[in-house]
N, C-alpha and C positions, 0 to 999 in steps of 0.2 A: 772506841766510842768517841764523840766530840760533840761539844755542845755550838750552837748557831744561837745568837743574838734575836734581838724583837725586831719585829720587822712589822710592815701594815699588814691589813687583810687585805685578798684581793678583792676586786669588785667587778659584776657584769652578772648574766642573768643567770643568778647561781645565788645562794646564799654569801653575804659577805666575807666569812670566811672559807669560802670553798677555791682549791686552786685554778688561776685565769685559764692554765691550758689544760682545765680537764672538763669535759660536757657532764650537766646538770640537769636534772638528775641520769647518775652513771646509767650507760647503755650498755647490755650484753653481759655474758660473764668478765671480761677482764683476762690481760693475759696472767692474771695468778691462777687462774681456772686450768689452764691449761699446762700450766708448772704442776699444778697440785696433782692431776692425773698423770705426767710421765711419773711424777715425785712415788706417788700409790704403785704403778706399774713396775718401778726399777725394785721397791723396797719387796712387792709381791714375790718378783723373780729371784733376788736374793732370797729369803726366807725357802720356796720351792727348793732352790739349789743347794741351799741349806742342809735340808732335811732329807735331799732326794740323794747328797753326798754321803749324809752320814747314813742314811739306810741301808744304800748298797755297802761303802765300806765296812760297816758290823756287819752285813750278811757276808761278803768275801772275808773278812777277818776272824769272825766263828768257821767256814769253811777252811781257811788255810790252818788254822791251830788245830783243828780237826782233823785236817791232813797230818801234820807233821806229829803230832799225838798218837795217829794210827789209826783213828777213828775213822777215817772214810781216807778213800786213794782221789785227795785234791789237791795235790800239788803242785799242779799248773797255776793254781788259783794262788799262790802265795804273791808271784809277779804283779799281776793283776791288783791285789790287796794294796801290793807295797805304791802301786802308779796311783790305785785311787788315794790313798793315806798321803801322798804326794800332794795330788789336788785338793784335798782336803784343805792340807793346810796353808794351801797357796789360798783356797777360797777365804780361810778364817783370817791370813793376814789381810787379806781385802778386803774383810770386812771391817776388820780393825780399825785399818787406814780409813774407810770411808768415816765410821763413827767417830775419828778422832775431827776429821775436816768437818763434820755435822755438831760436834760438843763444843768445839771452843764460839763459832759463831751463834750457836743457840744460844750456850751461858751469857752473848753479849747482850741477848735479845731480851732474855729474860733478868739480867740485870737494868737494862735500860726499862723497861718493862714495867721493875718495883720504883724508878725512880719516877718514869711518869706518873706512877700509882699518888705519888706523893707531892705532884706539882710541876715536876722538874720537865715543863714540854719542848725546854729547848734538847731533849736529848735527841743524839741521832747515832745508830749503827753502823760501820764498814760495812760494804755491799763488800762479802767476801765467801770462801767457800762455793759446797756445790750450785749448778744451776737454782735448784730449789731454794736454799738457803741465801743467794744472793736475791730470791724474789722477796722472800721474807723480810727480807732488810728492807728492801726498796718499797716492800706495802707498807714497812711498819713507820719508817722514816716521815713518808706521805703521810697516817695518819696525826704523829706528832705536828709535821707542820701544820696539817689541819687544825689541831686542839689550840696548839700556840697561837695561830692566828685567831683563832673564836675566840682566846682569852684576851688577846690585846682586844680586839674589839668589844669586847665587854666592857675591860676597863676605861675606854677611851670611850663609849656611851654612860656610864657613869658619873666619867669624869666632865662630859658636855652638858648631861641634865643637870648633873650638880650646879653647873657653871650658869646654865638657863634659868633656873630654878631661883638662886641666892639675888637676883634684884629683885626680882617681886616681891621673895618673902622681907625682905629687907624694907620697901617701902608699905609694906601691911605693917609689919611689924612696930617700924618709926611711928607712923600715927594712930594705931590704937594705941601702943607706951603714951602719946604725947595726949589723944584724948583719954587716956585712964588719970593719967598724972595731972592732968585741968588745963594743959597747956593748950591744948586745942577745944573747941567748942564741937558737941558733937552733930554739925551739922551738915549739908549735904557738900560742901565743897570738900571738908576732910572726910566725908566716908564713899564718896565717888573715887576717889585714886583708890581705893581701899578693891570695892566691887569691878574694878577696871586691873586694876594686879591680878585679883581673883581669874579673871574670864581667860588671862592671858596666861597663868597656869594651866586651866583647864582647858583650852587651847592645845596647847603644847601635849599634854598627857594622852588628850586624842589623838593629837598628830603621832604621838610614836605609834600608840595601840595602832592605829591604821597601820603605819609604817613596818609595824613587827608584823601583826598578820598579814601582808603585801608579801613581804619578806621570805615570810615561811609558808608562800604559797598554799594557806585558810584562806586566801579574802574571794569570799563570796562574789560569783558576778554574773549579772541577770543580763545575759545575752539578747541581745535582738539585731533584726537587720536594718541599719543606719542608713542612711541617706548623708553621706560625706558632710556634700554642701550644705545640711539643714547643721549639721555640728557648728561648721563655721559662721551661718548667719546668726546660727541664737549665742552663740559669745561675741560675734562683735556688737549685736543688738544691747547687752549687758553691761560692756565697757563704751558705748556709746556718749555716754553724759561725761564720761570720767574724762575719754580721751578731746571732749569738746571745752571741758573747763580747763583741761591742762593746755590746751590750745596746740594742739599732736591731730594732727593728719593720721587717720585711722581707716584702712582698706582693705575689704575683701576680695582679694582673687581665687575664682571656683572655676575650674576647668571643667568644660565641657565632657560631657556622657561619665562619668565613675563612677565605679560600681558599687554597691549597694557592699559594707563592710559587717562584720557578724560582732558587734563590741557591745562591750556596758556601756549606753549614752550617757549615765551618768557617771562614772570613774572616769572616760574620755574627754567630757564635756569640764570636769576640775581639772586635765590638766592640761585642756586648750587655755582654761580662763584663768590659773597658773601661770602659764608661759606668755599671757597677754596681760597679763598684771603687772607680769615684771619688768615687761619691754616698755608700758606706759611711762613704770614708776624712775624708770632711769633713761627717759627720751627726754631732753629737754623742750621746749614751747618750740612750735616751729619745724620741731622737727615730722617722722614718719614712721608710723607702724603698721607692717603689712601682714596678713595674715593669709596663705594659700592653701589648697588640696589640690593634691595635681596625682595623677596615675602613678603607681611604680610597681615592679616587678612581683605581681601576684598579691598588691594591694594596693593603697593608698597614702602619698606622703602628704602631711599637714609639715609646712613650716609656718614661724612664726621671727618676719626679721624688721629690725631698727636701727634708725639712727643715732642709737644712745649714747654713752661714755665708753663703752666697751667692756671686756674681761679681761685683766692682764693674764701675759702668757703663764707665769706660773701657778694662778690659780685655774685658769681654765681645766685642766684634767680633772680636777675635786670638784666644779661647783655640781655634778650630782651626789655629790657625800654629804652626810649628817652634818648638820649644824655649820654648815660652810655658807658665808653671806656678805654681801659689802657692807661697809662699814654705814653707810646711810640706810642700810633695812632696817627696819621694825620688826621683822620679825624671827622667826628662831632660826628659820637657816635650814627648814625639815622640807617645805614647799615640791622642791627640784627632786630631791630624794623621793617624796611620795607619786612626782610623775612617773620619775622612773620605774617605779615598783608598780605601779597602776600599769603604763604599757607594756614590761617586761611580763605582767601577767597574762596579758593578751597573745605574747608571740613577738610582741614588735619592738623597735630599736629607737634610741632618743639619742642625738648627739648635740654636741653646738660648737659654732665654728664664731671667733669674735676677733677684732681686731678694736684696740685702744681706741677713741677717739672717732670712730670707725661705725663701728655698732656692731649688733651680735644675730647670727640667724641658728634657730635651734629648731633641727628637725627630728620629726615623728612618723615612723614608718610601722604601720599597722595590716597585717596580712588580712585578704578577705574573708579568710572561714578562720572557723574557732582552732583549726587543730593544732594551731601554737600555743595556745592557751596551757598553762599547766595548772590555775586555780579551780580551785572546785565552778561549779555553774550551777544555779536554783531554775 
């Protein structure tokens, strides 16, 4: 046995702890389906040959003592007895031998076994022994890493709410003490930070509930058939005013004839006006944000690109992860994450590609019938 280290979850369209190279949710039996039926058919055949040895040999072994007793003329059968008594015990060391290669790596199994019982998910088994027994290892190993990975994510969401959570109550806190204690007067300048921490918890509380049910493949989605280009003109129509005070060049490109897409307008439409929110909020004056639908392979691709400051290269992989944000956001860093769960629930794929200085273009590729979709639909 050996234990492995914490390591992240993976991520893609899969539960965040599920592994990147295994399809979500599992297709088909699995090759332990097929271990487990030779595994049933070899122990069957033993047993049979078992019992099919020791019948005949008592029957030739009461015949030959029978012979040589005087009780019946079987003497021929004494030979015969002594070759089956032979195989016999050729079968029983076989067996022996197999049970002994099946005991040591099961006692592994089920020792690591009691120790996951009790926390310990960094265990892992020697893929050793028979074919069956080394499949054993290698499901049970996967599921550990499974668990392991759900628990770092666990605690690394506890540990971001926590982290989200402790300024707001800090600044509720500071000014009710200050107006309990007479320091502050209780009027609307001090009780507006107050009702403005409030909204930006409760905010945030939404944001995950959304984000957990997204997640866990519950979130509800009331499919219809889209009109691409109406998606794009009613969110640039929205950030309109935003992208004229900030003085950002704001454009819709809609390519001609695309077809009609089967999505929730409203799940797609927050996370067009998401991804155009964030391209305004980090373009500077002068600069450009474009937003297009253009055809792609059995749907429709929506990008959203700008001239903004960019993503550095090492953040770039994470900004779809929890609570991941530049240091000039406002806000909690769940945004990106809840695109991604919105069109992973559709079927379709969010990527972004950013250069420093540069700007950043973040595509959304959305199939045209529902049968990607794995959320439920009303």
């Amino acid at each position: 046995m050996r234990e492995h280290g914490r390591g992240s979850g993976p991520r893609g369209f899969r539960p965040p702890w599920w592994p990147e190279n295994e399809p979500f949710p599992p297709r088909g039996p699995g090759p332990w389906s097929g271990a487990r039926r030779h595994f049933l058919r070899r122990v069957g055949l033993i047993v049979f040959a078992f019992f099919g040895i020791t019948f005949l040999a008592s029957a030739l072994a009461v015949a030959a003592i029978s012979g040589v007793l005087g009780l019946h003329e079987h003497r021929g059968l004494v030979p015969v007895a002594a070759i089956l008594g032979l195989l016999l015990l050729v079968a029983l060391v076989a067996a022996g031998r197999s049970a002994r290669r099946m005991a040591g790596p099961m006692g592994e199994v089920m020792e690591a076994a009691d120790r996951v019982a009790g926390g310990d998910y960094g265990m892992r088994v020697d893929e050793r022994g028979t074919p069956e027994m080394r499949g054993l290892a290698r499901s049970f190993n996967a599921m550990t890493e499974r668990l392991r990975a759900s628990e770092d994510h666990r605690k690394d969401l506890l540990a971001d709410v926590a982290h989200e959570l402790r300024t707001p109550l800090s600044v509720i806190r500071g000014n009710a003490e200050g107006i309990l204690d007479g320091l502050y007067p209780p009027d609307r300048a001090h009780l507006e930070p107050l009702i403005e921490e409030i909204k930006v918890m409760s905010r945030l509380l939404d944001d995950l509930q959304t984000l957990s049910t997204a997640e866990a493949g519950a979130l509800r989605l009331h499919r219809s058939r889209v009109d691409p280009g109406q998606l794009v003109e009613d969110v640039v129509a929205a950030f309109r005013s935003q992208a004229d005070g900030a003085r950002v060049s704001l454009e819709a490109r809609i390519a001609a004839g695309l077809p009609e897409i089967d999505v929730d307008p409203v799940r797609i439409g927050e996370v067009l006006a998401n991804l155009l929110s964030n391209a305004l909020r980090h373009t500077p004056a002068d600069g450009s944000v474009v937003i297009a639908a253009e055809p792609a392979p059995d749907g429709v691709s929506f990008t959203v690109t700008d001239t903004g400051t960019g993503i550095p290269a090492e953040a770039l992989p994470h900004v779809f992860d929890r609570f991941v944000k530049a240091k000039d956001s406002g806000g909690a860093g769940l945004g990106l994450a809840i695109a991604k769960a919105f069109v992973e629930s559709h079927g379709g794929t969010i990527a972004a590609e950013s250069e420093q200085e540069r700007g950043t273009t973040v595509r959304v590729v959305l199939p045209r019938s529902s049968s990607g979709g794995l959320a439920p639909v009303d």
